[in-house]
DSSP file (Angstrom, degrees, kcal/mol; ACC not computed):
  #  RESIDUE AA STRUCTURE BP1 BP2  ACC     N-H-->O    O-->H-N    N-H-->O    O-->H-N    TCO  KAPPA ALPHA  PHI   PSI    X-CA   Y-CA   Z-CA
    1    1 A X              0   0    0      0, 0.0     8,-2.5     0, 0.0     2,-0.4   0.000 360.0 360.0 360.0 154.5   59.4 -166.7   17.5
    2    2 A X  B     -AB   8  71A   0     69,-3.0    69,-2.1     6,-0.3     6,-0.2  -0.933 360.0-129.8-119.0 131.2   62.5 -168.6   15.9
    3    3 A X        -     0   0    0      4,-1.2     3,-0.4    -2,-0.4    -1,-0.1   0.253  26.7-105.1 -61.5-169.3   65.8 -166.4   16.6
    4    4 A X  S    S+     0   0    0     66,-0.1    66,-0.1     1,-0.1    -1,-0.1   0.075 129.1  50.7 -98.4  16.7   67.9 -165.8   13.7
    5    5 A X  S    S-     0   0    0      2,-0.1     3,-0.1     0, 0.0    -1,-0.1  -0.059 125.7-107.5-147.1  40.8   70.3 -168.5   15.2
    6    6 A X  S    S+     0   0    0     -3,-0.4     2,-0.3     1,-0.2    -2,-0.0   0.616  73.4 133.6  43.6  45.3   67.1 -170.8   15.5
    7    7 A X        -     0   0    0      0, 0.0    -4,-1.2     0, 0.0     2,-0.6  -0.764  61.0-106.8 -89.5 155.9   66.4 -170.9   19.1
    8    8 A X  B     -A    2   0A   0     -2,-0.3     2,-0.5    -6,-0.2    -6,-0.3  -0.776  26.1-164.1-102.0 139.0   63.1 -170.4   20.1
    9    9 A X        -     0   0    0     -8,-2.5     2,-0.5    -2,-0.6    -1,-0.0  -0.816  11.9-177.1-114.0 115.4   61.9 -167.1   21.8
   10   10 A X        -     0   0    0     -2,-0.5     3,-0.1     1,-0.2    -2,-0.0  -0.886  18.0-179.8-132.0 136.0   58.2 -167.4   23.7
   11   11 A X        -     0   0    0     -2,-0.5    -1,-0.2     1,-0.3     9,-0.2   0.398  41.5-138.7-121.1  -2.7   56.9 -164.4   25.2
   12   12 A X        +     0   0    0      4,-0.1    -1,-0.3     5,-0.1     0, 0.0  -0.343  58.5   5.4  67.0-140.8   54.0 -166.6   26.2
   13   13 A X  S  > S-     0   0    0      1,-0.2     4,-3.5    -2,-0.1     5,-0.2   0.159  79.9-110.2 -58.9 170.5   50.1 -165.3   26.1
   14   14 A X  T  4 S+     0   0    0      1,-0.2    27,-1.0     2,-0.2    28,-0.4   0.546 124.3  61.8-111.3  25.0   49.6 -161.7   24.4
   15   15 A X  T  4 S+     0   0    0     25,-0.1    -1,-0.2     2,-0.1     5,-0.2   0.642 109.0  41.1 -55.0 -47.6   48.8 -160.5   27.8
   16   16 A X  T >> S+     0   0    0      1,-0.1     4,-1.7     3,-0.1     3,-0.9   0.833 115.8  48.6 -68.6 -41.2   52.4 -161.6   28.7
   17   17 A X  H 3X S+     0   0    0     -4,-3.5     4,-3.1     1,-0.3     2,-0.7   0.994 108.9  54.6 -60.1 -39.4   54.0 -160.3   25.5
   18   18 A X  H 34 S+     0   0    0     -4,-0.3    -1,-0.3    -5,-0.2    21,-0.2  -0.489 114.3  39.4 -94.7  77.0   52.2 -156.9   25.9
   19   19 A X  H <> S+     0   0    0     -3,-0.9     4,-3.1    -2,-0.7     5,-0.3  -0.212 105.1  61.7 -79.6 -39.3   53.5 -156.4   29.4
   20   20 A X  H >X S+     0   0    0     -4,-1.7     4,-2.3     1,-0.2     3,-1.5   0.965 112.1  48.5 -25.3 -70.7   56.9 -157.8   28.6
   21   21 A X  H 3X S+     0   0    0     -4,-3.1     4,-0.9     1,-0.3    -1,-0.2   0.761 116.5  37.0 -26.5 -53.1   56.4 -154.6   26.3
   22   22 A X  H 3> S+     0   0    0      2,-0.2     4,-1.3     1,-0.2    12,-0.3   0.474 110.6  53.3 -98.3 -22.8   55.4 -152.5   28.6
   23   23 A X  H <X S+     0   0    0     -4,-3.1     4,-2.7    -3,-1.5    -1,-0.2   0.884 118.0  44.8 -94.1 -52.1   57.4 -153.4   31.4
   24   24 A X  H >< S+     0   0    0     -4,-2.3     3,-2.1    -5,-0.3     5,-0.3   0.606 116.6  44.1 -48.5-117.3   60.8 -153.0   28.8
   25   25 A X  H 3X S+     0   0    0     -4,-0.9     4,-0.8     1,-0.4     5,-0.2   0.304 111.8  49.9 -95.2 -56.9   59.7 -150.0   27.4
   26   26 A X  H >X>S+     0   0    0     -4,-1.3     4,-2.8     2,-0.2     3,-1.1   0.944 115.8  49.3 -38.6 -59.1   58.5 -148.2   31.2
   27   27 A X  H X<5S+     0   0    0     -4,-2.7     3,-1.1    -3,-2.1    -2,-0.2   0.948 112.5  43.7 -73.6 -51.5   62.2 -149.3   32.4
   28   28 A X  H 345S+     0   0    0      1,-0.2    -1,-0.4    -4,-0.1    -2,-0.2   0.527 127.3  37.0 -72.9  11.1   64.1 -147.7   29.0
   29   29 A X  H <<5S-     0   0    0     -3,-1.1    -2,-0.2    -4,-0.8    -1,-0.2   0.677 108.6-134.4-118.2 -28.1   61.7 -144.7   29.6
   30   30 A X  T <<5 +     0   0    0     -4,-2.8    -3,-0.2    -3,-1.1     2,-0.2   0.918  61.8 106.2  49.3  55.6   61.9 -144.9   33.1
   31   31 A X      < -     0   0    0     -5,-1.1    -1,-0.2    -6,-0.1    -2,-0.1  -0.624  66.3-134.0-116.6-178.5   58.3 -144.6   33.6
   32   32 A X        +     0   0    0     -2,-0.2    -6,-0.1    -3,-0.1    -5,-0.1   0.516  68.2 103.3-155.4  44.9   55.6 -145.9   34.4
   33   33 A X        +     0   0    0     -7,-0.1     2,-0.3     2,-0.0    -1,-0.0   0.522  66.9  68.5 -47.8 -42.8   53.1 -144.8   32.1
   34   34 A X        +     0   0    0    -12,-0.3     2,-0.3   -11,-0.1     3,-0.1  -0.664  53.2 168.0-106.5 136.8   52.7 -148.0   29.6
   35   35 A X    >   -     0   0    0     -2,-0.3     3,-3.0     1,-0.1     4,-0.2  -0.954  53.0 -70.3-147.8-159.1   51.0 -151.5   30.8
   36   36 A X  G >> S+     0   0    0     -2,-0.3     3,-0.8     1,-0.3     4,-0.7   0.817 128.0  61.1 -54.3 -62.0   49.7 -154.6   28.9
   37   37 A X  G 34 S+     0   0    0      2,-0.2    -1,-0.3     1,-0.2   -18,-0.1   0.708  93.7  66.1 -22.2 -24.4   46.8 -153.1   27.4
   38   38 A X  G <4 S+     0   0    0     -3,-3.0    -1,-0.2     1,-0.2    -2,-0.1   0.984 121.7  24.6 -63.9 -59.4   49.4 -150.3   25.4
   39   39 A X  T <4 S+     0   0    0     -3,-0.8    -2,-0.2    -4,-0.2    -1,-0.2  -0.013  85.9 124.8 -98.3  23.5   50.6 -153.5   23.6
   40   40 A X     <  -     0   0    0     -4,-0.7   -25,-0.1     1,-0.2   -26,-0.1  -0.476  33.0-168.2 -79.0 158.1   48.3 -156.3   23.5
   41   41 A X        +     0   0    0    -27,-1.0     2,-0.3    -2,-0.2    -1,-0.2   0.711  47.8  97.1-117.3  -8.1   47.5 -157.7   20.4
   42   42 A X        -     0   0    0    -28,-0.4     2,-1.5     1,-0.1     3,-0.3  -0.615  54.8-149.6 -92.3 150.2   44.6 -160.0   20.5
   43   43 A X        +     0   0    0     -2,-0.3     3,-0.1     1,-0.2    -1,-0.1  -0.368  57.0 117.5-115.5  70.7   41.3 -158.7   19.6
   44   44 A X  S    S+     0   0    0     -2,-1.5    -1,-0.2     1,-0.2     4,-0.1   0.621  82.1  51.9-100.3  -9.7   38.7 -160.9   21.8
   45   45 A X  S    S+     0   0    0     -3,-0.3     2,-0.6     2,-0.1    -1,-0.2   0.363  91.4  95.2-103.7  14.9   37.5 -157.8   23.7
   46   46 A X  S    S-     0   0    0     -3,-0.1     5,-0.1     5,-0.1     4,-0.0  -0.933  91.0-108.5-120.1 130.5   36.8 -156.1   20.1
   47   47 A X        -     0   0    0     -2,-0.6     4,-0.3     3,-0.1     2,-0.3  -0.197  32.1-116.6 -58.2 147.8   33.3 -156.6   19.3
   48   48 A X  S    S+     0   0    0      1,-0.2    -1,-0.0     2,-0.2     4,-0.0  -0.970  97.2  28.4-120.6 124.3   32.6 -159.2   16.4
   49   49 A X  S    S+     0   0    0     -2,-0.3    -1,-0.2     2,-0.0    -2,-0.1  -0.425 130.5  43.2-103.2  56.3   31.0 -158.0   13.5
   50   50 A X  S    S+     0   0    0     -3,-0.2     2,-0.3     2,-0.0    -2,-0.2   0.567  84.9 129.6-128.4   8.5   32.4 -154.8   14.1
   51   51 A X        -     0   0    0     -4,-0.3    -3,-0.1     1,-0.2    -5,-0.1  -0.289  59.4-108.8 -79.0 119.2   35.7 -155.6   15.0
   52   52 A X        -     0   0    0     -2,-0.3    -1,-0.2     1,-0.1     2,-0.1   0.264  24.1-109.9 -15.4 109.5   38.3 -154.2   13.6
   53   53 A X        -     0   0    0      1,-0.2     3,-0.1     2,-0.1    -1,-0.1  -0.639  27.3-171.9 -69.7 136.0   40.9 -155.8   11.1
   54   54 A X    >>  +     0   0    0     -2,-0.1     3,-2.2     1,-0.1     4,-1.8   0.548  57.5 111.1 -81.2 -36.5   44.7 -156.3   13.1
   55   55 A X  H 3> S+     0   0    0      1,-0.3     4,-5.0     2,-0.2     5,-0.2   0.712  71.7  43.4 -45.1 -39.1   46.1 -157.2    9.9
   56   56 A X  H 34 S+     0   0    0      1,-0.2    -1,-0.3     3,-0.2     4,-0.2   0.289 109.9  51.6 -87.4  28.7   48.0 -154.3    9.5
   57   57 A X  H <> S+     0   0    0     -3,-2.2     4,-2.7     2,-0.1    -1,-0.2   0.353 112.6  48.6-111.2 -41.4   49.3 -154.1   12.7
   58   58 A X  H  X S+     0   0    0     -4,-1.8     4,-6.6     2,-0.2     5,-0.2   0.971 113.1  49.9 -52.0 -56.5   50.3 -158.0   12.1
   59   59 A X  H  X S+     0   0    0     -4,-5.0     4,-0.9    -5,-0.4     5,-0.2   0.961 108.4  49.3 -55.1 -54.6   51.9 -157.0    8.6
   60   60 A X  H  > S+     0   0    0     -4,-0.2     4,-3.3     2,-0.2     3,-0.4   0.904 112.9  54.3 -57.5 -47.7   54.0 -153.9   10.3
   61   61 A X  H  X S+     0   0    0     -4,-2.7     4,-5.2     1,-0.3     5,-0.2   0.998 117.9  34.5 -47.3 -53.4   55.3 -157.0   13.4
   62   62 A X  H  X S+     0   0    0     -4,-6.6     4,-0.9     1,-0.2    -1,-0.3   0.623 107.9  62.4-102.8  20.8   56.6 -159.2   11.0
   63   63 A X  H  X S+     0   0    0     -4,-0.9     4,-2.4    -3,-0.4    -1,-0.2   0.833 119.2  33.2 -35.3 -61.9   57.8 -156.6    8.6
   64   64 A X  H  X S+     0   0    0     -4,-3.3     4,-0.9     2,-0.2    -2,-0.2   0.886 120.8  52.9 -82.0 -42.1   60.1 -155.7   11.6
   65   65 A X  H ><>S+     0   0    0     -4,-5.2     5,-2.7    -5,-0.2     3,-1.2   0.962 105.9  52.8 -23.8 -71.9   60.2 -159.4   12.6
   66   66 A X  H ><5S+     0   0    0     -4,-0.9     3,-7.1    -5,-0.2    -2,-0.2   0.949 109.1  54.0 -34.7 -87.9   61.2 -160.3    9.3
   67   67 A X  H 3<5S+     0   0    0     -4,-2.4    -1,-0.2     1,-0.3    -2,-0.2   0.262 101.5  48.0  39.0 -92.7   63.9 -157.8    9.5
   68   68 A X  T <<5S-     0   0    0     -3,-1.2    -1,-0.3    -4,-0.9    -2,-0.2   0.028 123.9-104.1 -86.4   8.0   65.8 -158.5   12.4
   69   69 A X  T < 5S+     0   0    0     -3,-7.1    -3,-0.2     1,-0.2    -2,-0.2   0.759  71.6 146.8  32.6  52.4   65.6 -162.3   10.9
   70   70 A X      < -     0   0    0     -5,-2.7     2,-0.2    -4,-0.2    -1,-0.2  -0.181  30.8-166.5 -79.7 173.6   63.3 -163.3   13.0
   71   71 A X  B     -B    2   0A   0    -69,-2.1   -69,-3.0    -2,-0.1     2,-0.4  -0.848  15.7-138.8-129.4 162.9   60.4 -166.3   11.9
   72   72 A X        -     0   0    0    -71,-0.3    87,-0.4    -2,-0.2     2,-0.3  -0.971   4.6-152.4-126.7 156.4   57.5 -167.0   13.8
   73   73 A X        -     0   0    0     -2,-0.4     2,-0.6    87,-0.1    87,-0.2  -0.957  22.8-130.7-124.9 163.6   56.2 -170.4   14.3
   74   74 A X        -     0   0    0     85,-1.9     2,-0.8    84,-0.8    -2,-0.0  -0.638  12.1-156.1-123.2 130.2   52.4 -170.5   14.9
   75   75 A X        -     0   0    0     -2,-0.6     2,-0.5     1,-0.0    85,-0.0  -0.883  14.9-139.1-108.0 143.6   50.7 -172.4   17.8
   76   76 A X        -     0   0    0     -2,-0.8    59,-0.0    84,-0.1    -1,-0.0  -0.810  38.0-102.1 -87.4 101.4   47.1 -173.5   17.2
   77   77 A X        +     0   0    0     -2,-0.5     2,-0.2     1,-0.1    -1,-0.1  -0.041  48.3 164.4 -60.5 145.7   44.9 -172.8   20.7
   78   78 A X        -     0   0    0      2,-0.0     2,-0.2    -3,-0.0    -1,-0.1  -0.844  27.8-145.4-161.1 107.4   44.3 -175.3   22.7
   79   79 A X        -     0   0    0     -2,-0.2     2,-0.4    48,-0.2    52,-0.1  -0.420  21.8-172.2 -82.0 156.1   43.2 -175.4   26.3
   80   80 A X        -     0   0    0     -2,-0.2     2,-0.6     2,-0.0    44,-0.0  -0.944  24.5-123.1-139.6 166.7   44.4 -178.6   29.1
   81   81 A X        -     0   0    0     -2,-0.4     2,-0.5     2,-0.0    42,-0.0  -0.904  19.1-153.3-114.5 129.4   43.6 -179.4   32.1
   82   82 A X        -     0   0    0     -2,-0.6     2,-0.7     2,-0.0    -2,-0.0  -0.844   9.0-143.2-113.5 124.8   46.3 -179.6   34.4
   83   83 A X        -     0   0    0     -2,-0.5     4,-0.2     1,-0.2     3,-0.1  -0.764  16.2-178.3 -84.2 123.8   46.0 -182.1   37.7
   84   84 A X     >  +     0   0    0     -2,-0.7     4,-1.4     1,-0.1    -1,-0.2   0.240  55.0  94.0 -96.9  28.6   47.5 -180.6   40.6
   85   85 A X  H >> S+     0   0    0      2,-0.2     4,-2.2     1,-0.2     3,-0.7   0.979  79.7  57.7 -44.4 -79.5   47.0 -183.4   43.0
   86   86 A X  H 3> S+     0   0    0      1,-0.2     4,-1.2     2,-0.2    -1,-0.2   0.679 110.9  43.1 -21.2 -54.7   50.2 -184.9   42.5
   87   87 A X  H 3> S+     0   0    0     -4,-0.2     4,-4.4     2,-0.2    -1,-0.2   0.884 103.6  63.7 -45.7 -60.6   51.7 -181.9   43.5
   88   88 A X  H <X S+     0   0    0     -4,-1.4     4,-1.0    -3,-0.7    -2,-0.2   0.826 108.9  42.3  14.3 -83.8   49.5 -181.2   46.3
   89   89 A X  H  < S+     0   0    0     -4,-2.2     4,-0.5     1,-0.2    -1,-0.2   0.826 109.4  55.2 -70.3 -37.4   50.8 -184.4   48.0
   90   90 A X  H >< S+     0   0    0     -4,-1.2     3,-1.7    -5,-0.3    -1,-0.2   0.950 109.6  44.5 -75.3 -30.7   54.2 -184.1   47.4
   91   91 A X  H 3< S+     0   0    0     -4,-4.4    -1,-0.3     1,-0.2    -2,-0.2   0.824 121.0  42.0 -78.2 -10.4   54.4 -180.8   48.8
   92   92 A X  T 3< S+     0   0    0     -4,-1.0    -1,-0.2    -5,-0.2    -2,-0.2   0.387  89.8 114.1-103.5  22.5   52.2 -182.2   51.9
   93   93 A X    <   +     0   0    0     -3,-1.7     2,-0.1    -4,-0.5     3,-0.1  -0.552  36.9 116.1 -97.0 166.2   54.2 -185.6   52.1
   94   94 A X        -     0   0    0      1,-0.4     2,-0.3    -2,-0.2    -1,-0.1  -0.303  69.9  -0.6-159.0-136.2   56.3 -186.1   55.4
   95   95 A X  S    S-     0   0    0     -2,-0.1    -1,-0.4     2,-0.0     2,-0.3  -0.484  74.2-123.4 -79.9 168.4   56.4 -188.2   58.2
   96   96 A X        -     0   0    0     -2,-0.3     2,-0.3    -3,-0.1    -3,-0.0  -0.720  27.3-144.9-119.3 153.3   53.3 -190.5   57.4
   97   97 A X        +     0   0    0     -2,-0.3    -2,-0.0     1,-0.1    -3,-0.0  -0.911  23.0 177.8-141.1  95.5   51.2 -189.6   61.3
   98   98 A X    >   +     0   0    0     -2,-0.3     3,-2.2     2,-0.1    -1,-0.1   0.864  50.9 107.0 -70.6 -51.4   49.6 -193.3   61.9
   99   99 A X  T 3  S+     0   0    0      1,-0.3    -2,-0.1     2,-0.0     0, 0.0  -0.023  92.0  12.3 -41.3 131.1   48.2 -191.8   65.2
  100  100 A X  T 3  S+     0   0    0      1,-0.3    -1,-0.3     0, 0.0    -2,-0.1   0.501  82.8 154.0  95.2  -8.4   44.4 -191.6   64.0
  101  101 A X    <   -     0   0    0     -3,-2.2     2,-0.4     4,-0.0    -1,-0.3  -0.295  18.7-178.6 -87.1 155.7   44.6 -193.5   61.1
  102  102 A X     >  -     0   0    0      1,-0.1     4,-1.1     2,-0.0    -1,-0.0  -0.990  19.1-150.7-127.2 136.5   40.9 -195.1   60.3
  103  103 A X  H  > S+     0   0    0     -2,-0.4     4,-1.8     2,-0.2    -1,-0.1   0.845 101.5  63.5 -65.8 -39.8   40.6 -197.7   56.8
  104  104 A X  H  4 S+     0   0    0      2,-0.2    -1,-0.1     1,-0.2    -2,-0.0   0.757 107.9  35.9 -67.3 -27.6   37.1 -196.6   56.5
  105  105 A X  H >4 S+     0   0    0      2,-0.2     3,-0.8     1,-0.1    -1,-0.2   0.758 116.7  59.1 -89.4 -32.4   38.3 -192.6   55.9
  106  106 A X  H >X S+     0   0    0     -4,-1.1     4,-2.2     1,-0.2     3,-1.7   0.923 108.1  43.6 -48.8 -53.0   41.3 -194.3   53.9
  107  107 A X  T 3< S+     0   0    0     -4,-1.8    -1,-0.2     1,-0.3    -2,-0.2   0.449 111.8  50.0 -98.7   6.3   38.8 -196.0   51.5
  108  108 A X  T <4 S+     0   0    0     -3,-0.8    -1,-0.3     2,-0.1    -2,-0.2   0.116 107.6  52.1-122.3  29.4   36.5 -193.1   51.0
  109  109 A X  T X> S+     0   0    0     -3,-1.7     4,-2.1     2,-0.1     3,-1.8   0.684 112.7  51.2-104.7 -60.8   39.4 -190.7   50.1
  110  110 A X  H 3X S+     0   0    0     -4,-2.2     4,-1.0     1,-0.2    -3,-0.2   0.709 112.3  44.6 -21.5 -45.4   40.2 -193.7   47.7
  111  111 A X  H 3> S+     0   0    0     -5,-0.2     4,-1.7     2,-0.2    -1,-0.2   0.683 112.1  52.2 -81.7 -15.2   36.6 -193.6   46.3
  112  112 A X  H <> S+     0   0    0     -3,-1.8     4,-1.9     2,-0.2    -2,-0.2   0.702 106.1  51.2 -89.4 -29.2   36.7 -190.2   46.2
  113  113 A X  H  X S+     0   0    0     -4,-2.1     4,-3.2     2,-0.2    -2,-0.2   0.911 109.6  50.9 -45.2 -56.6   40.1 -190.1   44.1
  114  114 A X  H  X S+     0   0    0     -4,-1.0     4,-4.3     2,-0.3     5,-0.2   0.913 112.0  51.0 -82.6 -40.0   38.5 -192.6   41.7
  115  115 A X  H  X S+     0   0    0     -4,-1.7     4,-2.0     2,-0.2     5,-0.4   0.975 113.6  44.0 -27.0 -86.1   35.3 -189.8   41.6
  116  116 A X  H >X S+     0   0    0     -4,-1.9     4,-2.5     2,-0.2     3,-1.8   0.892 108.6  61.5 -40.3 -77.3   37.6 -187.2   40.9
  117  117 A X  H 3X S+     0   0    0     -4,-3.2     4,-5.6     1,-0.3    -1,-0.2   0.882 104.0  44.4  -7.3 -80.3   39.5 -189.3   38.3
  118  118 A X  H 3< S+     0   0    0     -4,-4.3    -1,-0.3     1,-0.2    -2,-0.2   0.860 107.1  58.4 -71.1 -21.0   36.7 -189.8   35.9
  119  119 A X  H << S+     0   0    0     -4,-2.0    -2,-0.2    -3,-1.8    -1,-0.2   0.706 108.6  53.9 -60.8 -22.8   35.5 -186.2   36.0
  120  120 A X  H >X S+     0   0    0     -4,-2.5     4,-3.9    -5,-0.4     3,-2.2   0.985 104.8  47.7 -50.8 -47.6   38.9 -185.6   34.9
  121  121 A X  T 3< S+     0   0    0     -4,-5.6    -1,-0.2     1,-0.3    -2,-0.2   0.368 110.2  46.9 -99.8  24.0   39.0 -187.5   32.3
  122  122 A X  T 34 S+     0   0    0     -3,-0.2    -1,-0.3     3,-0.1    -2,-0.1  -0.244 109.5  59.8-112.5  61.2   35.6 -186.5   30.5
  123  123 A X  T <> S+     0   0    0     -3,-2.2     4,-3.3     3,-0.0    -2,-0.2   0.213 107.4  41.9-121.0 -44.9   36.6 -182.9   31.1
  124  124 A X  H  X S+     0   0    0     -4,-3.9     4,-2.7     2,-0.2    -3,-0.1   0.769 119.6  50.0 -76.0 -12.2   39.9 -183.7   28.9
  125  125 A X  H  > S+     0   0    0     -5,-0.5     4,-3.0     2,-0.2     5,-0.1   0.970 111.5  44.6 -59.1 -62.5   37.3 -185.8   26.3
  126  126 A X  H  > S+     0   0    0      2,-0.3     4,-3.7     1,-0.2     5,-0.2   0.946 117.6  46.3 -61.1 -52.8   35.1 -183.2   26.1
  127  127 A X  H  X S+     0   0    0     -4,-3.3     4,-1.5     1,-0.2    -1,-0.2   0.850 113.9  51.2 -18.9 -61.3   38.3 -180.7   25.6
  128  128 A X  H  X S+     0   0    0     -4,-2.7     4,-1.5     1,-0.2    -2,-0.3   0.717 109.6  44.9 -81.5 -27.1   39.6 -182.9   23.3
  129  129 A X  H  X S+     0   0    0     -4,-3.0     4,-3.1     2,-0.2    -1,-0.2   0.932 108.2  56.0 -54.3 -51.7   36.6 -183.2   21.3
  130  130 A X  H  X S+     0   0    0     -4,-3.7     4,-3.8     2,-0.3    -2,-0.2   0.900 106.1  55.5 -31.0 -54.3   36.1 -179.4   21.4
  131  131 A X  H >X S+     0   0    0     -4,-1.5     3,-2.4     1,-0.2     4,-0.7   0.935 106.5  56.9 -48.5 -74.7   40.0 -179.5   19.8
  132  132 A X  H 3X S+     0   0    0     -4,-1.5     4,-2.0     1,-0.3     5,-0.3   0.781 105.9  44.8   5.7 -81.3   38.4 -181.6   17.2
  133  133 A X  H 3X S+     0   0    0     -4,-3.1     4,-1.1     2,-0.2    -1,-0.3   0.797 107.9  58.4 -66.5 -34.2   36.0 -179.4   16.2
  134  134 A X  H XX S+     0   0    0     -4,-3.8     3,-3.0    -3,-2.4     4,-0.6   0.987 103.7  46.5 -27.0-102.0   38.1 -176.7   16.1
  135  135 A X  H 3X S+     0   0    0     -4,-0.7     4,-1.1     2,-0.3    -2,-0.2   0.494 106.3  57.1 -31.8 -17.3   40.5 -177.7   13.8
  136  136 A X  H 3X S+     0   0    0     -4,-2.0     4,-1.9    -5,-0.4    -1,-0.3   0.788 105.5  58.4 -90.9 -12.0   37.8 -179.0   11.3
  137  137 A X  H <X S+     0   0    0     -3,-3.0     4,-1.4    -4,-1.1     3,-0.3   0.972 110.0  46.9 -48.5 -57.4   36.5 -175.3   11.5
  138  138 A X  H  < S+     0   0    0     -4,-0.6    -1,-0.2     1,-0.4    -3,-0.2   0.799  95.5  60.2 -80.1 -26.6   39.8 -174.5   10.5
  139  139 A X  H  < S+     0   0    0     -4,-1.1    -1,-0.4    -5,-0.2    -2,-0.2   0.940 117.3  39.9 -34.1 -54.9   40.2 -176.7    7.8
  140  140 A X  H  < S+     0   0    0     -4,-1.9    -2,-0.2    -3,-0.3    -1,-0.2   0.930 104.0  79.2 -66.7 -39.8   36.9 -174.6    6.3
  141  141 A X  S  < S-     0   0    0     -4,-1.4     3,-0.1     1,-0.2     0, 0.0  -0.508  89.2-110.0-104.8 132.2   37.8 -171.3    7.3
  142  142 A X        -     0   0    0     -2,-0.2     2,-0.4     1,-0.2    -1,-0.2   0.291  56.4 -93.0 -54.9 175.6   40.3 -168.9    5.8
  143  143 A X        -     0   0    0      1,-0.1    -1,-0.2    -3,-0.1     5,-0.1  -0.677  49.2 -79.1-109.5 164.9   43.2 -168.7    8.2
  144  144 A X    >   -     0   0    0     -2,-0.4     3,-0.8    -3,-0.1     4,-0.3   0.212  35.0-114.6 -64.2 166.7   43.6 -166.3   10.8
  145  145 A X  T 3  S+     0   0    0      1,-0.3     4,-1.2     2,-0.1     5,-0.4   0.942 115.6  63.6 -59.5 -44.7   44.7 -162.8   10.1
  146  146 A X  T >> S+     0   0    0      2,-0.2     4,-1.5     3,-0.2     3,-1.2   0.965 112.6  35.4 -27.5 -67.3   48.2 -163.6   12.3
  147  147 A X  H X> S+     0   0    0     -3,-0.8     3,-5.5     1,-0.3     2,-2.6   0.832 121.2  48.9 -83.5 -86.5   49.3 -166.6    9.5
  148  148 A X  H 34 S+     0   0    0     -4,-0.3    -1,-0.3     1,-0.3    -2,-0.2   0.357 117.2  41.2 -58.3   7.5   47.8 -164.5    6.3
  149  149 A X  H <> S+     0   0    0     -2,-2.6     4,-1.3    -3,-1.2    -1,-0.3   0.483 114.3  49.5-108.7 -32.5   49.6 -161.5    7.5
  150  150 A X  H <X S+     0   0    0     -3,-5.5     4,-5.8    -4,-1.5     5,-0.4   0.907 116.1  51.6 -59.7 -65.7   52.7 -163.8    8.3
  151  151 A X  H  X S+     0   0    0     -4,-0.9     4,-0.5     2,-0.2    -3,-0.1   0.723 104.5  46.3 -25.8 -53.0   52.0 -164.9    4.8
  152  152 A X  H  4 S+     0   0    0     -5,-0.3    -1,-0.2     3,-0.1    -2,-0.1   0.891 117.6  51.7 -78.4 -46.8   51.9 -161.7    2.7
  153  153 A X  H  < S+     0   0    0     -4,-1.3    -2,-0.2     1,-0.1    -3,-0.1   0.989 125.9  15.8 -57.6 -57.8   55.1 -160.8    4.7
  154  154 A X  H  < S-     0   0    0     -4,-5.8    -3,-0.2     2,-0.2    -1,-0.1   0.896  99.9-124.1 -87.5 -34.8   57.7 -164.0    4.2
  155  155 A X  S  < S+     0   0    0      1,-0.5     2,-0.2    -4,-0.5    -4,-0.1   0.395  82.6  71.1 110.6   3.9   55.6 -165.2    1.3
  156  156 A X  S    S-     0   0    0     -6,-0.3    -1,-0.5    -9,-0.1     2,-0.3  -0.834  88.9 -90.6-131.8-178.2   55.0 -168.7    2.9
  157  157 A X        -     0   0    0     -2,-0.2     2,-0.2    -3,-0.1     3,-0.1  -0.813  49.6 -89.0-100.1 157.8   53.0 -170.0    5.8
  158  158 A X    >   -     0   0    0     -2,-0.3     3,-1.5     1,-0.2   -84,-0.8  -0.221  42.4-101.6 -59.6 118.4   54.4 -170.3    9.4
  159  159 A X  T 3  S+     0   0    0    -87,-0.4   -85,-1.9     1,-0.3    -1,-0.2   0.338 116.8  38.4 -37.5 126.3   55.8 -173.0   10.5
  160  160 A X  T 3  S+     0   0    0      1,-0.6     2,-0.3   -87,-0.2    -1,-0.3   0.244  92.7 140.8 112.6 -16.8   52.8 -174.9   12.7
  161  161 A X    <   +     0   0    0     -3,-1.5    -1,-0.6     1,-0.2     2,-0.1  -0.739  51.6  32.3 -88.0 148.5   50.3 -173.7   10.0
  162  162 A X  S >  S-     0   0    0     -2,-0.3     3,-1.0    -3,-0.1    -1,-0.2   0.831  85.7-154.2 -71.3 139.5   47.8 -175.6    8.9
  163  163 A X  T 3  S+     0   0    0      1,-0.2     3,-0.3     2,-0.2    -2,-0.1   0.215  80.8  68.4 -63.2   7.5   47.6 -177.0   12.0
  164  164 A X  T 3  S+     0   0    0      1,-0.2    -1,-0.2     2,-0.1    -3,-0.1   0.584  93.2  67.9-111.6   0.3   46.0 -180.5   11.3
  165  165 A X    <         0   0    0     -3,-1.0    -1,-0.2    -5,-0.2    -2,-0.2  -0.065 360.0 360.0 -92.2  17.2   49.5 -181.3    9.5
  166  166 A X              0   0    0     -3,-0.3    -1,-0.1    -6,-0.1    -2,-0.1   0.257 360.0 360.0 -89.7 360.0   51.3 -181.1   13.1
């Protein structure tokens, strides 16, 4: 979401928005009645072709969005692969402990790096093709009920829509 005094507000995944909800709403209620599920909004567990239209659940947010003079801007999914090697090391570097050290185990953690290495990087290929393909889906395909619901409300599309113009 874009503030009304343009900052950006990110509630993250809509498993993290609807507990944000839920966890706000439990504390003014002082309950503890509600969790994510009260508020989620994305319909991947709702059966396809029988799933339900959200659009007017979409229209009512950014009705009330709108409103408060809020905007939303609209992120296109997209999975990464994150290495946490790097990390890994830094949090286990130290005194370097020479006592032990062999070249031969040195140069098959090294070959084993390089292993690791190139399975990264056709896992982010393959990803990145995947993105690909996405996005020429989307190109064909009306856009999702979120932006045409964004749409009906503000009367333009959301900033990040269509997503092959980012």
């Amino acid at each position: 979401m874009i503030s009304p005094d343009g900052r950006l507000a990110h509630l993250g995944s809509w498993r993290a928005s609807g507990g944000f909800l839920a966890d706000l709403l439990n504390h003014e209620l002082k309950t503890r009645r509600f969790d994510y599920m009260d508020f989620y909004m994305g319909s991947s567990g709702l059966r396809w072709p029988e799933r339900v239209s959200l659009f007017p659940v979409y229209a009512m947010v950014f009705r009330r969005l709108k409103a408060l003079g809020f905007e939303w801007k609209y992120e296109f999914p997209r999975i990464h692969v994150v290495d946490l090697r790097p990390l890994r090391e830094a949090l286990e570097a130290g005194e370097p402990d020479w006592t032990g050290y062999l070249p031969s185990e040195e140069i098959a953690r090294a070959a084993e790096d390089d292993d690791r290495e190139r399975q990264l990087s056709e896992v982010r290929e393959s990803l990145e093709e995947g993105h690909r393909e996405s996005l020429d889906r989307a190109k064909r395909d009306p856009p999702p009920e979120t932006v045409r619901a964004y749409r009906e409300v503000y009367g333009s599309f959301p900033q990040g829509w269509p997503p092959w113009e980012e």
